[in-house]
mmCIF file of the C-alpha atoms, coordinates in Angstrom:
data_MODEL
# 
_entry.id   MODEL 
# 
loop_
_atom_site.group_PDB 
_atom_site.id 
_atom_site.type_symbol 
_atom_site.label_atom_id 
_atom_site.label_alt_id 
_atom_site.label_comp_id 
_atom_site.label_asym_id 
_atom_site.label_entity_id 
_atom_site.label_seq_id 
_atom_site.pdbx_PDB_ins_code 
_atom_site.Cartn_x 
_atom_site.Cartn_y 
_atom_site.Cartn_z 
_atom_site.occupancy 
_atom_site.B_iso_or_equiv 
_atom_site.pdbx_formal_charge 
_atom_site.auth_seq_id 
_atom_site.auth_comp_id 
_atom_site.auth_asym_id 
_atom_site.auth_atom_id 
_atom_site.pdbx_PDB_model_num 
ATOM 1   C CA . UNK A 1 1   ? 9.706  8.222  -30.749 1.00 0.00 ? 1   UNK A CA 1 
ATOM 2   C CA . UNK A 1 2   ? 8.832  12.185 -30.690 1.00 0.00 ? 2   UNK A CA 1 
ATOM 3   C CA . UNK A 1 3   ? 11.335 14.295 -28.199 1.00 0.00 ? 3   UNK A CA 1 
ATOM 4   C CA . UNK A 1 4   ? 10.682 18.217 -27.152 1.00 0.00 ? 4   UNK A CA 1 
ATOM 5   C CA . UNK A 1 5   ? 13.275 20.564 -26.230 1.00 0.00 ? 5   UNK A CA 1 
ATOM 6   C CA . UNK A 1 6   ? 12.870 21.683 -22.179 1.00 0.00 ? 6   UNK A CA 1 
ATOM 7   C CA . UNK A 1 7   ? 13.834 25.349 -21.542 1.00 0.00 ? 7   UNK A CA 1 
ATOM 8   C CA . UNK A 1 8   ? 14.989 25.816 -18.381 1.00 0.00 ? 8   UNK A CA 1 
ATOM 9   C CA . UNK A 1 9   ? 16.956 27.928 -15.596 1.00 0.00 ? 9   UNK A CA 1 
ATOM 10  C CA . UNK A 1 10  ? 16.440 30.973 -17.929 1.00 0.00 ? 10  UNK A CA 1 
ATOM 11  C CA . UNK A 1 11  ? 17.996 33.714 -15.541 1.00 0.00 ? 11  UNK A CA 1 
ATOM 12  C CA . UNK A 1 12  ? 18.715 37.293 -16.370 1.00 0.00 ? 12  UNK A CA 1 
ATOM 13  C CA . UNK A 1 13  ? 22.624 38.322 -16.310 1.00 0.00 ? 13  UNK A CA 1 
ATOM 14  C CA . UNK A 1 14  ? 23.713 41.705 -15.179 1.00 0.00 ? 14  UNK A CA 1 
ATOM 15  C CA . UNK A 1 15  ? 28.076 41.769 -15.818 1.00 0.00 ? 15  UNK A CA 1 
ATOM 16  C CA . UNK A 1 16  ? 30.625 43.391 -17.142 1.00 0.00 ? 16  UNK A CA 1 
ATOM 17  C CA . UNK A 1 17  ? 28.548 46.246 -18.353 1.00 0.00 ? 17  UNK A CA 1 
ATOM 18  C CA . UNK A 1 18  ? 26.330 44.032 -19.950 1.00 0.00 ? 18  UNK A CA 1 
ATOM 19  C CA . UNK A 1 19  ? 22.601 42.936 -19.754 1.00 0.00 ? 19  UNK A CA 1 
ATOM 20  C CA . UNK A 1 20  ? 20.712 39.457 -20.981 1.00 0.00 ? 20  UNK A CA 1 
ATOM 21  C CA . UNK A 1 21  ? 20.342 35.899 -20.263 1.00 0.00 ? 21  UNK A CA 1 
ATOM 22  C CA . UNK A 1 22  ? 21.497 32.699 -19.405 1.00 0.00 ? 22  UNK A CA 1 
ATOM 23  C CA . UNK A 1 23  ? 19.087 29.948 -20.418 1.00 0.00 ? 23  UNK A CA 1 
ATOM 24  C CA . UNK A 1 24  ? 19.492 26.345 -21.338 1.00 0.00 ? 24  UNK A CA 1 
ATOM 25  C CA . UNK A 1 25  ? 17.745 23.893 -23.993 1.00 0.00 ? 25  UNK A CA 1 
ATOM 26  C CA . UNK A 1 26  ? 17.816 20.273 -22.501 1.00 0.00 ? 26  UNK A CA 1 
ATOM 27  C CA . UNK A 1 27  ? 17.569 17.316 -25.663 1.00 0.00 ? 27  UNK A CA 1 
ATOM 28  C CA . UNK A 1 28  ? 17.485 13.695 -25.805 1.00 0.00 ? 28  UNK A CA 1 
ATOM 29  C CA . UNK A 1 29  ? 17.660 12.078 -29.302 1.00 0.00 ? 29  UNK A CA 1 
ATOM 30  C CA . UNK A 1 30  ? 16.360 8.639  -29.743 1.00 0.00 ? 30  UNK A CA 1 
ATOM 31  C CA . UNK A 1 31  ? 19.033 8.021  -32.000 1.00 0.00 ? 31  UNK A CA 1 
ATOM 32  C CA . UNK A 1 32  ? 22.221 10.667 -32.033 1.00 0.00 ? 32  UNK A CA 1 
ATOM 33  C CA . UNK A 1 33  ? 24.288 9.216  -35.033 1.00 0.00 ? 33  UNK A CA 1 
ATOM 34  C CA . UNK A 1 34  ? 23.062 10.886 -38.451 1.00 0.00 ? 34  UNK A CA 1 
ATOM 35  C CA . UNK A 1 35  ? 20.755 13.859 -35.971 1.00 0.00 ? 35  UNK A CA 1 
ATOM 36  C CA . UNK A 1 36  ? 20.958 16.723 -37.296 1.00 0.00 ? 36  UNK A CA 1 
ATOM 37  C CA . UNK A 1 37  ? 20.923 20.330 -35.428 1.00 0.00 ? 37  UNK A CA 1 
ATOM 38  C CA . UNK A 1 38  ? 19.896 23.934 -36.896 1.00 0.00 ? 38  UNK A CA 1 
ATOM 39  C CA . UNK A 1 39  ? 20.371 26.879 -34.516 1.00 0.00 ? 39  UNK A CA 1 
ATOM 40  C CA . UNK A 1 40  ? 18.939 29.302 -36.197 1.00 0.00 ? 40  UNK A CA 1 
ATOM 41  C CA . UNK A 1 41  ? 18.995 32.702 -34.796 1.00 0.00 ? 41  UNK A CA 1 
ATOM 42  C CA . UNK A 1 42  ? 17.914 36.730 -36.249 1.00 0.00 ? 42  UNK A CA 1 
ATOM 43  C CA . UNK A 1 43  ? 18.358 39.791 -34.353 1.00 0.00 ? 43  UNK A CA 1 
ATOM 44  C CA . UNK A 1 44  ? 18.371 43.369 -35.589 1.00 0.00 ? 44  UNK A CA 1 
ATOM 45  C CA . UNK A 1 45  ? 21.520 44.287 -33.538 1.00 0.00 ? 45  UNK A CA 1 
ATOM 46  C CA . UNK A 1 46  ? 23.628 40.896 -34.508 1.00 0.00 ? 46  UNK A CA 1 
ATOM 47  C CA . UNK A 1 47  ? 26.307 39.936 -31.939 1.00 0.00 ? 47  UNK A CA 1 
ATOM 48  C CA . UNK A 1 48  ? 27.917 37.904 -33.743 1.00 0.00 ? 48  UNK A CA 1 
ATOM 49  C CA . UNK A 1 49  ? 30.584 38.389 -36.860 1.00 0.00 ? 49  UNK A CA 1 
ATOM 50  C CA . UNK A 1 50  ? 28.368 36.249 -39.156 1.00 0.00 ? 50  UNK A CA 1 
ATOM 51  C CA . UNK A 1 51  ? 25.022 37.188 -38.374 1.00 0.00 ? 51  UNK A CA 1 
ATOM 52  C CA . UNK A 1 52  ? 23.422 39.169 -40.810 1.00 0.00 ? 52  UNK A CA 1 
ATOM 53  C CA . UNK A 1 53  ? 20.923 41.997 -38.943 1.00 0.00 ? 53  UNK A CA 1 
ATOM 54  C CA . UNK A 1 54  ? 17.565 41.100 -39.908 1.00 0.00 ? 54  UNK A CA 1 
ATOM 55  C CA . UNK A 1 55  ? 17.763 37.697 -41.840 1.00 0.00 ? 55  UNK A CA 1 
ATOM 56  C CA . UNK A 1 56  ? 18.180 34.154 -40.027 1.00 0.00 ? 56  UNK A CA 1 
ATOM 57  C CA . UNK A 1 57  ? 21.070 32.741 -39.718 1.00 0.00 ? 57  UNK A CA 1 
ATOM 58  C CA . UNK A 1 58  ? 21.647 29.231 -38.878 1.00 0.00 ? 58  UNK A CA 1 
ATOM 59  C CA . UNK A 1 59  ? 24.358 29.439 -35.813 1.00 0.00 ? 59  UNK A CA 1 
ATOM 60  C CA . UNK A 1 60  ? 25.280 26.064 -35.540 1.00 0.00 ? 60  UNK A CA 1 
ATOM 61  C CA . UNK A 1 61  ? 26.489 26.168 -39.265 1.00 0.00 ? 61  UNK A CA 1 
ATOM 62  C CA . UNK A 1 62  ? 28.445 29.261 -39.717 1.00 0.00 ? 62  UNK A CA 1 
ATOM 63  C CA . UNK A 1 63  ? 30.096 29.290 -35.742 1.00 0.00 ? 63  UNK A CA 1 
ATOM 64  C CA . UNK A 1 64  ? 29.727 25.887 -34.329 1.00 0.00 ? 64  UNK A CA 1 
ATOM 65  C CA . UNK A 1 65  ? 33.200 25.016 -33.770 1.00 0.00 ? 65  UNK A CA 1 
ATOM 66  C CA . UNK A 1 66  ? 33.868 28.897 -32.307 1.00 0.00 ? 66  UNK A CA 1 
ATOM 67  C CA . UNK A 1 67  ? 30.489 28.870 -30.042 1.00 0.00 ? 67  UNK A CA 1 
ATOM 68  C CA . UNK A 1 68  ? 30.770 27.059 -26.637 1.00 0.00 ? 68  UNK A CA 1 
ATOM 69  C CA . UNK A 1 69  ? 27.175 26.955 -26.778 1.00 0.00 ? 69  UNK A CA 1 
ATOM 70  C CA . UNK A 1 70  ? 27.750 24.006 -29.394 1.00 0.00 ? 70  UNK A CA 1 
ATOM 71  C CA . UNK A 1 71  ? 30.227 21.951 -27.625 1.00 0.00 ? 71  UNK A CA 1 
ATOM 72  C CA . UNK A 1 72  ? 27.600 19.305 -26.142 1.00 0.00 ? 72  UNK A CA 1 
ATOM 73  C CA . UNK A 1 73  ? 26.880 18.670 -29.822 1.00 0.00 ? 73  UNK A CA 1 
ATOM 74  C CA . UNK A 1 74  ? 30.516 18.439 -30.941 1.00 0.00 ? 74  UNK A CA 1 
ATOM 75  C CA . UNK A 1 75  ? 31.356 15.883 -28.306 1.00 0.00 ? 75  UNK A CA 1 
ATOM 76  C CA . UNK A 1 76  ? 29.195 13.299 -29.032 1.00 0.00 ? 76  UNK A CA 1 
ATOM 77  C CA . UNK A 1 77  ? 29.314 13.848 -33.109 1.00 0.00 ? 77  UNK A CA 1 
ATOM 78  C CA . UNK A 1 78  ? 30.522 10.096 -33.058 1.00 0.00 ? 78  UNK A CA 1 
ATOM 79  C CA . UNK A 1 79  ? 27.846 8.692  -30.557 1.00 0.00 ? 79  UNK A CA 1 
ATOM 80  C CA . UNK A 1 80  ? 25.127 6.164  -31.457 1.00 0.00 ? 80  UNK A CA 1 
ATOM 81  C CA . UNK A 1 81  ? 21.948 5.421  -29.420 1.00 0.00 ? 81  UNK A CA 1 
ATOM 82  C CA . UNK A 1 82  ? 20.038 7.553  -27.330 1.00 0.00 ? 82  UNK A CA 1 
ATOM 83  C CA . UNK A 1 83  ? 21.823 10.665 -25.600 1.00 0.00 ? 83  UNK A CA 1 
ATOM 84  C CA . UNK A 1 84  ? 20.644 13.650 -23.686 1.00 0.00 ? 84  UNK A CA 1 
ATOM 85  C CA . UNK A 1 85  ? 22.148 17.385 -24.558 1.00 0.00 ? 85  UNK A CA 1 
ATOM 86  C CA . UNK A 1 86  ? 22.349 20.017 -22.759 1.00 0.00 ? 86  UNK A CA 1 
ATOM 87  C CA . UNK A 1 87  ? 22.794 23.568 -24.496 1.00 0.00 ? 87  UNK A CA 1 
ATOM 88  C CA . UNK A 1 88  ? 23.823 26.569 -22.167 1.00 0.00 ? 88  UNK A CA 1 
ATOM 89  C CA . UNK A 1 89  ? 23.324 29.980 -24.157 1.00 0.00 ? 89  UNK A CA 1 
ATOM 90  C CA . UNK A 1 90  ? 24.665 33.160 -22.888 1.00 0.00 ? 90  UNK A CA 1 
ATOM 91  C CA . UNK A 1 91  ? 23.621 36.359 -24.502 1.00 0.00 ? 91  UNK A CA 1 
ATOM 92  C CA . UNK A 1 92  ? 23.570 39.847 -24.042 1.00 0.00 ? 92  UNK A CA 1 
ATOM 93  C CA . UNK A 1 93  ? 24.175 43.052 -24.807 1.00 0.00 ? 93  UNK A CA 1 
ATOM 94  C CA . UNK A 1 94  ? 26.524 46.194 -23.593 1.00 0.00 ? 94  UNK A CA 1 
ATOM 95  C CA . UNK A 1 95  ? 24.749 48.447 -21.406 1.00 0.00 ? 95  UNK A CA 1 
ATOM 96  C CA . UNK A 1 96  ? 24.865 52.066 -23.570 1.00 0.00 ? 96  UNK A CA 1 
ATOM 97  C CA . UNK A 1 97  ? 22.601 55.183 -23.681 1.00 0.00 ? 97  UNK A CA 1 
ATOM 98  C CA . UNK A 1 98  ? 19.428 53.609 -25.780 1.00 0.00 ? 98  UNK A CA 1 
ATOM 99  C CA . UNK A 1 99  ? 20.817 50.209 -26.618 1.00 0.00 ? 99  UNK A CA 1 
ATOM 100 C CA . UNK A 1 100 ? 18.525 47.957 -27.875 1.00 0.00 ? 100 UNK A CA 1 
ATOM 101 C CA . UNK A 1 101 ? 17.666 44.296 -29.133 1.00 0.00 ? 101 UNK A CA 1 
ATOM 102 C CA . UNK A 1 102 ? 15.413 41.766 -30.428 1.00 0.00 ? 102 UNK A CA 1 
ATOM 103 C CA . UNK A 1 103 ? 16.884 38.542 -31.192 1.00 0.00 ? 103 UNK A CA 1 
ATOM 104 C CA . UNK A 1 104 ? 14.708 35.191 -32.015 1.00 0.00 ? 104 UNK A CA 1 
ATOM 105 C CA . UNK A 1 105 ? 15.791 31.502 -32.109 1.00 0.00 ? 105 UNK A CA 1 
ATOM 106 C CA . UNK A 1 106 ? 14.641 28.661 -34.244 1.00 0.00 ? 106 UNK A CA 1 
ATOM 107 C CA . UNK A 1 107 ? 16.432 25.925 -32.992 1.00 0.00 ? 107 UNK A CA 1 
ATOM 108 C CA . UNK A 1 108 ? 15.224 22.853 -34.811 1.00 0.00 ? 108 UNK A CA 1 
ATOM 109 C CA . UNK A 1 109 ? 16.784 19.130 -33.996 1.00 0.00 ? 109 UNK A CA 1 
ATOM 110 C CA . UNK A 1 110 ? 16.219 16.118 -36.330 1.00 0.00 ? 110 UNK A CA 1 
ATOM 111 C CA . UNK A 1 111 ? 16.848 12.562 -34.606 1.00 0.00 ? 111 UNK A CA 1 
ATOM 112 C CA . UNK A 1 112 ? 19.168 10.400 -36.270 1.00 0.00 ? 112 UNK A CA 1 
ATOM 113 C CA . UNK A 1 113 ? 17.381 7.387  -38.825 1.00 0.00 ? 113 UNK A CA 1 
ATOM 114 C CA . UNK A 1 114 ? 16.356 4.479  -36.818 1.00 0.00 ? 114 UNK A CA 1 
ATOM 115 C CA . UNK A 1 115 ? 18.535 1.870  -37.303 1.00 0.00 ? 115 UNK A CA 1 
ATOM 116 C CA . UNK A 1 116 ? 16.201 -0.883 -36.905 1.00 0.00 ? 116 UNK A CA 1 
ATOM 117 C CA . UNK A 1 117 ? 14.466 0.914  -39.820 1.00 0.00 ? 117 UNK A CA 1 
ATOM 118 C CA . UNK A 1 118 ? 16.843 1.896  -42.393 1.00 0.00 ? 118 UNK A CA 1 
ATOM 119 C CA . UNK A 1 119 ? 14.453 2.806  -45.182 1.00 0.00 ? 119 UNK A CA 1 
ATOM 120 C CA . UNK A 1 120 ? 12.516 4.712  -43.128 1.00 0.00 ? 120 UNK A CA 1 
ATOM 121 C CA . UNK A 1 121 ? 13.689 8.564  -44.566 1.00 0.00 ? 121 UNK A CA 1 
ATOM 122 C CA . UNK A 1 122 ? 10.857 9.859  -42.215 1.00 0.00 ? 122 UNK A CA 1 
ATOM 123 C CA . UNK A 1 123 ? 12.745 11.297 -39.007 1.00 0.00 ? 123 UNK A CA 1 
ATOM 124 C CA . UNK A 1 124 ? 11.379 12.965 -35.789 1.00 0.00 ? 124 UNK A CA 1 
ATOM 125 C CA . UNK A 1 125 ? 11.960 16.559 -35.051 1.00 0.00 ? 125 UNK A CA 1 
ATOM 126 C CA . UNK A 1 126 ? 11.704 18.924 -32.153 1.00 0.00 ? 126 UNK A CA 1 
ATOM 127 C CA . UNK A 1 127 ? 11.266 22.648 -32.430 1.00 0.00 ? 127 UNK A CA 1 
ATOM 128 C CA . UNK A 1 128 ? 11.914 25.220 -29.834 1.00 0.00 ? 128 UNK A CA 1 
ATOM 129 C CA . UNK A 1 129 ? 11.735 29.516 -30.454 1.00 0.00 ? 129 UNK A CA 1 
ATOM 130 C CA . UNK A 1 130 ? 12.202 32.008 -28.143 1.00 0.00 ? 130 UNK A CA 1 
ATOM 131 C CA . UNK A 1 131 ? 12.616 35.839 -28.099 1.00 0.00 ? 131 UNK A CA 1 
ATOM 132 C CA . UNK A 1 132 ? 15.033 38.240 -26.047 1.00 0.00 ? 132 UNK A CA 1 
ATOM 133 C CA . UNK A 1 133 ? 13.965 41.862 -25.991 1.00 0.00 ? 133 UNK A CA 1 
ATOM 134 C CA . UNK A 1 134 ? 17.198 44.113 -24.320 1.00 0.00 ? 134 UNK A CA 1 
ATOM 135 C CA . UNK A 1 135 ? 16.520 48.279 -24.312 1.00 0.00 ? 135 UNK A CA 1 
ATOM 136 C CA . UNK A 1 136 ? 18.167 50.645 -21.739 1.00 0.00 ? 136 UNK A CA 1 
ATOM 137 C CA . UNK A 1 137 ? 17.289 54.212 -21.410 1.00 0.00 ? 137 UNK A CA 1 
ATOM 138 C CA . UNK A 1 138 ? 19.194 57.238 -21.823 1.00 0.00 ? 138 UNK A CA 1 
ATOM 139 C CA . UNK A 1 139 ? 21.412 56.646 -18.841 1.00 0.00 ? 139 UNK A CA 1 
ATOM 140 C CA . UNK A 1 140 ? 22.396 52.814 -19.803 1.00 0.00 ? 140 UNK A CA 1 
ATOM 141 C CA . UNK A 1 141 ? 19.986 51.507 -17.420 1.00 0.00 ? 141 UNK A CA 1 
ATOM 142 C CA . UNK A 1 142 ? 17.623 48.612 -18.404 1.00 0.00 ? 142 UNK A CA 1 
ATOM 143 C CA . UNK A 1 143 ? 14.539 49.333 -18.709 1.00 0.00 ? 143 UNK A CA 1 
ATOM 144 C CA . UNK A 1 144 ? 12.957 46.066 -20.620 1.00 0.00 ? 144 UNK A CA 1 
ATOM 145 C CA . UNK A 1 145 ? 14.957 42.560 -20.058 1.00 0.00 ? 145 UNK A CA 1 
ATOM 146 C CA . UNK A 1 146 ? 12.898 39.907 -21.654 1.00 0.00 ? 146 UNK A CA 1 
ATOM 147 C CA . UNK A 1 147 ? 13.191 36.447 -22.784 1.00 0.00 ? 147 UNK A CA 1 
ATOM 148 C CA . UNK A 1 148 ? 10.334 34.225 -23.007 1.00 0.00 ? 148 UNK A CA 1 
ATOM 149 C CA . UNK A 1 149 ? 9.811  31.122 -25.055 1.00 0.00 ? 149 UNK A CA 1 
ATOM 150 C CA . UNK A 1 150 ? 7.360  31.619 -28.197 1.00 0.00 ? 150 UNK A CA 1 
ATOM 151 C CA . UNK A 1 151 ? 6.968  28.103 -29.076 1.00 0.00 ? 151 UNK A CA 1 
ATOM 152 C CA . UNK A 1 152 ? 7.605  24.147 -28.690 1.00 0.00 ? 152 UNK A CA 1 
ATOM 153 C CA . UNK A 1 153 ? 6.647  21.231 -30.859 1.00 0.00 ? 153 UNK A CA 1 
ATOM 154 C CA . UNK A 1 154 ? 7.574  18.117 -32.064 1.00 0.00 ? 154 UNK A CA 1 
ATOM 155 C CA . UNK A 1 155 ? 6.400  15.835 -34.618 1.00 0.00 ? 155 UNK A CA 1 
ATOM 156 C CA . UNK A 1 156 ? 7.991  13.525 -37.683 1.00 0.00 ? 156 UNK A CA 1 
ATOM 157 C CA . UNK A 1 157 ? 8.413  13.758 -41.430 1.00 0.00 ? 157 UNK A CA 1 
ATOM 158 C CA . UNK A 1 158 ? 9.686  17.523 -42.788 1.00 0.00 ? 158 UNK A CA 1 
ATOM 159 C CA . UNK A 1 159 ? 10.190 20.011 -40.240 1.00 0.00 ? 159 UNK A CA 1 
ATOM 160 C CA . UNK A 1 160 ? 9.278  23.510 -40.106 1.00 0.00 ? 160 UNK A CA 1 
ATOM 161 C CA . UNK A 1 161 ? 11.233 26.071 -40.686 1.00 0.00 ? 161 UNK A CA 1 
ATOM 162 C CA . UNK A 1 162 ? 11.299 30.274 -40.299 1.00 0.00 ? 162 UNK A CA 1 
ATOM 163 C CA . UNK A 1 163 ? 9.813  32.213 -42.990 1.00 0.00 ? 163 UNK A CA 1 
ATOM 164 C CA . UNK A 1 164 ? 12.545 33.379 -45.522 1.00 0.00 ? 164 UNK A CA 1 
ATOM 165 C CA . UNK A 1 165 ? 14.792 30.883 -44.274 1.00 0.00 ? 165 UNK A CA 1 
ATOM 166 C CA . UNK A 1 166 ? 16.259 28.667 -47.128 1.00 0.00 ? 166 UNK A CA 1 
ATOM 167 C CA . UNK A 1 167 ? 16.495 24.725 -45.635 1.00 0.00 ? 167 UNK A CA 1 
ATOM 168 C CA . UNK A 1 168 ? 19.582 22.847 -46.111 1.00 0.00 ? 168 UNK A CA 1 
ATOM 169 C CA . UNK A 1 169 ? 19.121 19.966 -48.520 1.00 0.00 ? 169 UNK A CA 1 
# 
C-alpha cells in the first residue's frame, strides 16, 4: 500500500534572537517493523556539528539519538503493524548583520516488508523535500523567511535519492 508524507502547520518562529520555522511531516507506515527512515538534509550554513556545508547529510543517521526531531521514530523502533508518525522540526538561524541560509531536506521513508509477503524485497517508499531560505539585512532584520515544500511522491521498488548522495546498502 503506497503512503505520502503530509506537511503541515509550517509556521515561521521569531525567538531568542533567532528566525525560521516550525513545520511538521505526518507518516503512517503500513508496516513499521524493518521501515527504514533517511533524513537527509544540506545547507550552506550547517547548524548542526555533523553537517558538512554543502554536501547531504543523512540526519537521522549521524544525530538521531541527540535530535528530538527523531524521537517519534525511536519510540516505536520495536512496533509492528501499521503506525502513524509525527515529526516536529524546528530550525532556524541567529538573527546577525547579513546572516543567511539555504537548507534542503530529502526525507525519504521505506515501509517495513510485508509480512504476509516475505519474499517480496520490493518495499513502498514516500519522499518529501523542502527548502528554507533565512537572510537578514544589515541591521539583523529579516528580510526573506521562506520555507516551502519542493516535492512529494511515493511509489515502490528503489527509491530516489539526492544527487551526490551515496545510498546506504
Amino acid at each position: 500500500m503506497p503512503f505520502q508524507f503530509h506537511f503541515e502547520n509550517p509556521h515561521a518562529l521569531h525567538e531568542d534572537g533567532r528566525i525560521g520555522h516550525e513545520f511538521r511531516l505526518r507518516l503512517a507506515f503500513a508496516h513499521r517493523e524493518g521501515a527504514r527512515l533517511h533524513w537527509i538534509e544540506r545547507s550552506d550554513r550547517p547548524y548542526d556539528e555533523d553537517m558538512l556545508a554543502g554536501r547531504w547529510v543523512d540526519m537521522h543517521a549521524v544525530a538521531g539519538a541527540r535530535l528530538a526531531t527523531f524521537l517519534p521514530w525511536l519510540e516505536t523502533s520495536a512496533a509492528s503493524g501499521a503506525v502513524e508518525l509525527d515529526f516536529v522540526h524546528r530550525v532556524g538561524l541567529r538573527r546577525r548583520p547579513l546572516a543567511q541560509r539555504r537548507l534542503e531536506w530529502w526525507v525519504l521513508a521505506l515501509d517495513g516488508p510485508d509480512p504476509d509477503d516475505p519474499d517480496d524485497e520490493e518495499r513502498d517508499w514516500a519522499l518529501w523535500c523542502g527548502e528554507q531560505r533565512l537572510q537578514c539585512d544589515g541591521a539583523g532584520i529579516a528580510i526573506a523567511h521562506d520555507l516551502e515544500e519542493v516535492e512529494r511522491r511515493h511509489g515502490r521498488g528503489r527509491p530516489p535519492y539526492p544527487p551526490g548522495f551515496a545510498p546506504p546498502d
